[in-house]
N, C-alpha and C positions, 0 to 999 in steps of 0.2 A: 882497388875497390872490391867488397868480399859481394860475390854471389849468393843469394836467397832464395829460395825456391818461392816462387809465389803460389795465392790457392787457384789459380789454373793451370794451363800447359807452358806457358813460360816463366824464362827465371829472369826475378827481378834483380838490377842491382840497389840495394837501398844501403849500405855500409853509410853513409852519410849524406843526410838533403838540404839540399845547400837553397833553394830558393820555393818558396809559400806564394798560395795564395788565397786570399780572403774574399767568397761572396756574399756581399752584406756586410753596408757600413752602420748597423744598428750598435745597440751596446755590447752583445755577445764577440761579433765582428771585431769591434774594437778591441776587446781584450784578447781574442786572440791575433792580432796583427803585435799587439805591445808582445805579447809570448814571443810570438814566431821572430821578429824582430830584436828583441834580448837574447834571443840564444844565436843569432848570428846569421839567420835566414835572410838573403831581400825577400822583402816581403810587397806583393802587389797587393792593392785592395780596390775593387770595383763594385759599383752600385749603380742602377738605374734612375734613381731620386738624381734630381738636381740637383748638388750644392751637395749630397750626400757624402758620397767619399771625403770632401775637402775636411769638413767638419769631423768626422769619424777618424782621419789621419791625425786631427788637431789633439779630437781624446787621447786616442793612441800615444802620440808622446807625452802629454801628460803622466798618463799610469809609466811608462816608462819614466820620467820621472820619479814618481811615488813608491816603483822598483830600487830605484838609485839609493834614494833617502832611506830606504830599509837596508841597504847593503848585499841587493837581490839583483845589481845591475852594475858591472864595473865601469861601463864605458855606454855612460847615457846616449852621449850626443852621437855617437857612435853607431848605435842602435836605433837612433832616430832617424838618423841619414839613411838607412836600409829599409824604411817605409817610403814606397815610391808609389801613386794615384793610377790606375788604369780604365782607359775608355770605356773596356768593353771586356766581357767574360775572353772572348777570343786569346785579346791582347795578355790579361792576368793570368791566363793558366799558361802560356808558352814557356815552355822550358821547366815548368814547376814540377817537382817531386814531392806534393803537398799540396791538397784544393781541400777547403775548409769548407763547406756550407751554411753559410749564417741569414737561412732567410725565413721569410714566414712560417710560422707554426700551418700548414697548412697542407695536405696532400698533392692536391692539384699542383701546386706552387713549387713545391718540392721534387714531385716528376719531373716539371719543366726544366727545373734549375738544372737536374744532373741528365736530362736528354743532352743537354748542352755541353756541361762538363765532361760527360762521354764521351761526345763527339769532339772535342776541341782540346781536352788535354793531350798531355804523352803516355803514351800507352802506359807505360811505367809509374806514373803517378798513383799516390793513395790517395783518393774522392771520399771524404769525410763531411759527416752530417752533424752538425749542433741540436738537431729536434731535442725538443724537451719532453717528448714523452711517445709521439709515434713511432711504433716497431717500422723498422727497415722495411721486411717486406711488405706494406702497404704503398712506399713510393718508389723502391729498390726492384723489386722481384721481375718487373717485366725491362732490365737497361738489359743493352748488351755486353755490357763489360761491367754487371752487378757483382763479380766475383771480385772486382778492387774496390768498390763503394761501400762504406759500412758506417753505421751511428756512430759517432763520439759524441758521447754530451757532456761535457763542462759543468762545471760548478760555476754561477755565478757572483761578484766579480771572478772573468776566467782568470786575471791576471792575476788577483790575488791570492784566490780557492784553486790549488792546482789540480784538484782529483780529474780525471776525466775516464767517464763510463766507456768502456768497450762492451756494443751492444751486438755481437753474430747474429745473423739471418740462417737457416738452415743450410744455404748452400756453403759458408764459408767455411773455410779450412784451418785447423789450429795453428799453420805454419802461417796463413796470410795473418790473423789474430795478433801472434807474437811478431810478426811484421809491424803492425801496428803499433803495441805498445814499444816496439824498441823506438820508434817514430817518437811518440811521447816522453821517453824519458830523454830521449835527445837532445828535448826542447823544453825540459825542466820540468814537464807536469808530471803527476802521479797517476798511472795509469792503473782501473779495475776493470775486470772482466765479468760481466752479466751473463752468465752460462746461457740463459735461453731466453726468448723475447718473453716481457712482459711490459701493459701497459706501463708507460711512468718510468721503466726502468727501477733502480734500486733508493738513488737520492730523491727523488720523488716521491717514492710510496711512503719512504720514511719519512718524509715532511710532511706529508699529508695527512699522514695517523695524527704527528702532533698538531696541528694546525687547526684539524678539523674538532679533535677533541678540545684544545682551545676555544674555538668557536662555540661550542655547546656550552663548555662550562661560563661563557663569559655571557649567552643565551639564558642561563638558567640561573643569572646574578650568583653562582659560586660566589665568583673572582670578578674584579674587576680588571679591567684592560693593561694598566699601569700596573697591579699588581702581577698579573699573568706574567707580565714581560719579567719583572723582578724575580718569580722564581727559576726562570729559564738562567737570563742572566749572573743568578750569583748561588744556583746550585746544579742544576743537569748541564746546562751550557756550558759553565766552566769545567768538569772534569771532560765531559763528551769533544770540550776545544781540543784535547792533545793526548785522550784513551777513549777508543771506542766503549760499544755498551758491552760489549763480551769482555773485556778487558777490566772494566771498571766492575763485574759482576766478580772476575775473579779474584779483583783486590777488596772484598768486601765483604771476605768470608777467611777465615782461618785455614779451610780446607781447600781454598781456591772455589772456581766456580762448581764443581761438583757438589761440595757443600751449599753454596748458597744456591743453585738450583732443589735443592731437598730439602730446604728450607722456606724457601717463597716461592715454591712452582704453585700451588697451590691460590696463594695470594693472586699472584698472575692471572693465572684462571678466571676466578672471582672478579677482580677486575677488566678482565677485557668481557667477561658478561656484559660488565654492566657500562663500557665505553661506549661513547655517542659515534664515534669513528667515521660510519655511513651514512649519516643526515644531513638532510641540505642543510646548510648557513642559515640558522635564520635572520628576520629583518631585523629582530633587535639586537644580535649580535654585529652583525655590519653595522647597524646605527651610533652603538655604543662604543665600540673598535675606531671609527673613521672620527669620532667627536672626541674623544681622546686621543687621537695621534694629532689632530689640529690643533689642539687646545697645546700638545707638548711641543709641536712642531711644526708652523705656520706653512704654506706649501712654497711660500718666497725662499724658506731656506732649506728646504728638499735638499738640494743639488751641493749644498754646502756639507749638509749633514753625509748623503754620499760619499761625497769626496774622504771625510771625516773616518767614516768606516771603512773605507777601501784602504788607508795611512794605516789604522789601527791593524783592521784584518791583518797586513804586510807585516809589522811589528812583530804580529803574533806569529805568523809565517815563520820568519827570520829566527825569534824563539823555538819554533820547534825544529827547524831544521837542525838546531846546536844541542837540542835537547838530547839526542844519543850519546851524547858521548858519558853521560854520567848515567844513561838510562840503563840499569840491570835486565830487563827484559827484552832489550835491543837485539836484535837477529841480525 
């Protein structure tokens, strides 16, 4: 096993971690036990809720499954076997070189969880947070062992969406950082690095611009709801599925992006004047958004439709991971 220097005074061994743990059997939770668990981890999962864990394990093989049927999972039942129920934080972190945090979006809640994990892991362990948008140092900054605790946040489905944000706190060290993402790709996700805290992190903010400017326009009868979604769907959604925006800027000019930035910076401009970006939602865009998602999709078959997109996401997955080998601009 290779030595690491970790970002405190001792060195870690991490060359390979063989056993996860998940706190919080919500949806996040679940899809990183199906993770942890397909790449070859035991993986424990514990939850306070009653009945929690049991049902949250049940998701969990599933999406492994839906891994399988994409060709994203060799040995399903294999990796289902390696999901095993625990009592109590105590019991789920023993022995783990992996503690995931999958719990309330909330500060309070989120201190408490990693006083515990602190206390109760092996020294050695990387203590990783799911927040969707709190900077580290708001729950992190006062643990005593904050120098191995750090944001990852997931792309939800985690199982299907592999990116996962590496979010440093200022104490952290670029050696613990790359500690982390080798952790990550370990375990099959795609790991980015958020240089410096900011609320939301990076897939956040970026959804939010479109989201919220969605909202407006569908506020101000632009667009309507069904139509909104259709231009996502079968124009920016589809190139942005498998080339970013920098990438897609650069195939869209003769010159690369140098030219189409000298071309439409200007436009740019102009337009984010006059973007709604910062205004609250109004009521008749929720009114009109939530009457149209019912009208297309009853809430009896939610979970149907779910499942549906998580199959597809995987599909596309599976597609892009083969997409290198004919791709000319592959690094």
């Amino acid at each position: 096993m290779t030595e690491v220097e970790g970002s405190g005074s001792n060195t870690a061994m991490i060359e390979t971690i063989q056993k996860a743990a998940v706190i919080g059997a919500g949806q996040i939770g679940r899809g990183w036990a199906a993770v942890f668990a397909t790449a070859g981890l035991e993986t424990m999962m514990t939850d306070p809720a009653p009945g929690a864990v049991e049902a949250g394990l049940d998701v969990s093989r599933d999406m492994i499954g839906q891994l399988a049927e994409a060709g994203l999972c060799e040995d399903p039942h294999a990796a289902q076997a390696r999901l095993v129920p625990a009592p109590d934080v105590a019991t789920a972190v023993r022995d783990a070189g992996w503690v995931q945090e999958c719990g309330p979006e909330n500060v309070a809640c989120k201190s408490a969880i990693f006083a515990q994990l602190d206390a109760a892991a092996p020294p050695h362990a990387l203590l990783g947070s799911s927040t969707s948008g709190i900077p580290g140092s708001q729950f992190l900054a006062d643990l005593p062992g904050r120098e191995r605790a750090i944001v990852m946040h997931p792309a939800n489905p985690v199982h299907a969406m592999p990116v996962v944000e590496i979010a440093p706190s200022d104490w952290h060290m670029p050696d613990f950082v790359e500690r982390c993402r080798a952790a990550l790709t370990q375990v099959g996700q795609v790991p980015v690095v958020v240089n410096h805290e900011v609320p939301g992190f990076v897939m956040n903010r970026l959804q939010a611009a479109v989201i919220n400017e969605a909202m407006s326009l569908v506020g101000r009868d632009v667009i309507s709801p069904d139509d909104l979604d259709r231009v996502m769907e079968y124009s920016i959604g589809m190139r942005w599925a498998f080339i970013g925006p920098f990438a897609t800027m650069d195939l869209n000019a003769a010159g690369g992006i140098s030219e189409y930035t000298q071309k439409f910076a200007a436009l740019y401009a102009g337009l984010g004047q006059d973007l709604r970006t910062s205004e609250p939602w109004a009521e008749a865009a929720l009114t009109r958004t939530a009457e149209a998602r019912r009208a297309a999709l009853p809430l009896d078959r939610l979970r149907d439709r779910q499942s549906w997109r998580d199959r597809t996401l995987l599909r596309l997955r599976s597609l892009m991971e083969n997409r290198r080998q004919d791709d000319p601009g592959a690094g």
